[in-house]
C-alpha positions in Angstrom: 144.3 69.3 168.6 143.1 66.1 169.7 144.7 63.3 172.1 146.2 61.5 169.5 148.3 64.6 167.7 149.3 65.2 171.6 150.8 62.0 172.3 152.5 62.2 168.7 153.8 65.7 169.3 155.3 64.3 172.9 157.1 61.4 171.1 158.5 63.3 168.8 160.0 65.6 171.2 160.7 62.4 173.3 163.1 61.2 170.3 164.4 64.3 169.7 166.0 64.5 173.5 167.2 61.1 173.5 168.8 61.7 169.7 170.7 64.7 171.9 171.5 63.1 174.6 172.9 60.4 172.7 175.3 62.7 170.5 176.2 64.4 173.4 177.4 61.7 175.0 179.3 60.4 171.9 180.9 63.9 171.6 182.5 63.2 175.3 184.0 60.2 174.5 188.2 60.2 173.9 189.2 60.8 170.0 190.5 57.0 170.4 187.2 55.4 170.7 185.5 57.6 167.7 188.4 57.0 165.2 188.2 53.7 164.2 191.5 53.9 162.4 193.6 55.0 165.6 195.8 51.9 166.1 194.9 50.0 169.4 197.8 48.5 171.9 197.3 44.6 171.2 200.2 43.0 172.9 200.7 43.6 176.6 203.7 43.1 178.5 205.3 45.1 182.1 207.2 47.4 179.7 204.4 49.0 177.8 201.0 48.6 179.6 200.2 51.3 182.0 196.3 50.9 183.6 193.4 53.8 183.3 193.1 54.9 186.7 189.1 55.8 185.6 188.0 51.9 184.9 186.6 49.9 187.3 187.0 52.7 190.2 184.4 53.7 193.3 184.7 56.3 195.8 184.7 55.7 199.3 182.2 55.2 201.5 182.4 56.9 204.6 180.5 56.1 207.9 178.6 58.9 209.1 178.7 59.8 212.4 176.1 60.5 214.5 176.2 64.1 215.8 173.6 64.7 217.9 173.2 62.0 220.0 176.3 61.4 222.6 177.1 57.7 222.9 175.6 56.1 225.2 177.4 53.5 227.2 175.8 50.1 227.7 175.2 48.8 230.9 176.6 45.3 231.3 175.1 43.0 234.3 176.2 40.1 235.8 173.5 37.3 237.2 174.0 33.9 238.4 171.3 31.2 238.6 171.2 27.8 239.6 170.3 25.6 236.6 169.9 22.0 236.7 171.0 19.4 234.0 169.8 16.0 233.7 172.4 13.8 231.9 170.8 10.4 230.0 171.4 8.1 232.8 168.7 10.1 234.8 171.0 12.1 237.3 170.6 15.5 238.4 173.3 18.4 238.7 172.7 21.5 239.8 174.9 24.1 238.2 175.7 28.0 239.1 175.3 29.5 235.7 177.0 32.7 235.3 176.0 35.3 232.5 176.2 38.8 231.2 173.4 40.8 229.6 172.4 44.4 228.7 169.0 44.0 229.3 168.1 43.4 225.5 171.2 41.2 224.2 172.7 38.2 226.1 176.7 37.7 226.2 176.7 34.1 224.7 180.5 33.8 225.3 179.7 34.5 228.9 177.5 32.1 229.9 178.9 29.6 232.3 181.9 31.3 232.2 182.5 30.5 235.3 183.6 26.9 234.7 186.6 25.9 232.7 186.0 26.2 229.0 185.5 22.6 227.7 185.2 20.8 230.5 182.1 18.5 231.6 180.8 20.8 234.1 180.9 23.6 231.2 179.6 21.6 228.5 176.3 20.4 231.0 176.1 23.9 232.2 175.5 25.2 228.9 173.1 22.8 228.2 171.1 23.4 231.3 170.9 27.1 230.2 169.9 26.9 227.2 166.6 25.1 228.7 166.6 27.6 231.5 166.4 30.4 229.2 163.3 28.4 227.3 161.9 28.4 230.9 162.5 32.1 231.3 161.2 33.3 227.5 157.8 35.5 227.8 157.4 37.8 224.8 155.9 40.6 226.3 159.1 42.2 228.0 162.3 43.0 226.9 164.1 40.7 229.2 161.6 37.9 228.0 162.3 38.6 224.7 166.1 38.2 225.1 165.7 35.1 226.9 163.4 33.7 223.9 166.2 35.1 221.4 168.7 33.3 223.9 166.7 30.4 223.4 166.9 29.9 220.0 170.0 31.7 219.2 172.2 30.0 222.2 174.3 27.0 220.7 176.1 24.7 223.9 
């Protein structure tokens, strides 16, 4: 036998599966959709429709929890800094910025927290962060790293 009759032979049994397969399937389906001359519902109303409960369903996802490992508790710290902001008419104002941090993720809504929200002082704090987290970015630690994601991520 040659490679030619071997590939032939495989098709054929190939076509023969899928043939079975295929008449299985039709065999599973509900009389209704194999007899054609079963009378179908065509008018719809709240008195006589009543929905498949198999169409357009999903199971549930659930989250799997993690066993093993106990949850560990992160390990928020508090720092201050004195940032200065330069307005446009060229003067200076030093600012104690307060913010929050893990040591990988810095608390955005914390940072100059300290100030009224919306105020002047706030609004110019923020802005003086934001640069003195560019100051502070160095990619080689993990604290540099989260103050070059604070950086770019950190909107005043």
């Amino acid at each position: 036998m040659d490679a030619s009759q071997t590939r032939t032979g495989l098709s054929r049994s190939l076509s023969a599966l899928l043939i079975s397969i295929t008449l299985a399937a039709v065999a599973n389906l509900p009389a209704q959709a194999n007899d054609p001359r079963a009378e179908r519902q065509t008018s719809f109303s709240d008195r006589n429709y009543t929905p498949s409960r198999h169409i357009n369903t999903i199971g549930s996802v659930t989250a799997r929890k993690q066993k093993d490992e106990p949850a560990r508790a992160r390990r928020i710290e508090e720092e201050t800094e004195k940032v200065i902001w330069t307005d446009a008419r060229g003067t200076a104002t030093e600012y104690r910025m307060y913010y929050e941090h893990d040591g990988t993720l810095l608390d955005f809504a914390s940072v100059c927290s300290n100030y009224r929200t919306g105020s002047i002082d706030y609004r110019n704090c923020r802005k003086a962060a934001r640069q003195w987290f560019g100051s502070k970015c160095n990619g080689g630690s993990a604290a540099g790293k989260m103050y070059c994601h604070a950086r770019n991520a950190f909107r005043p």
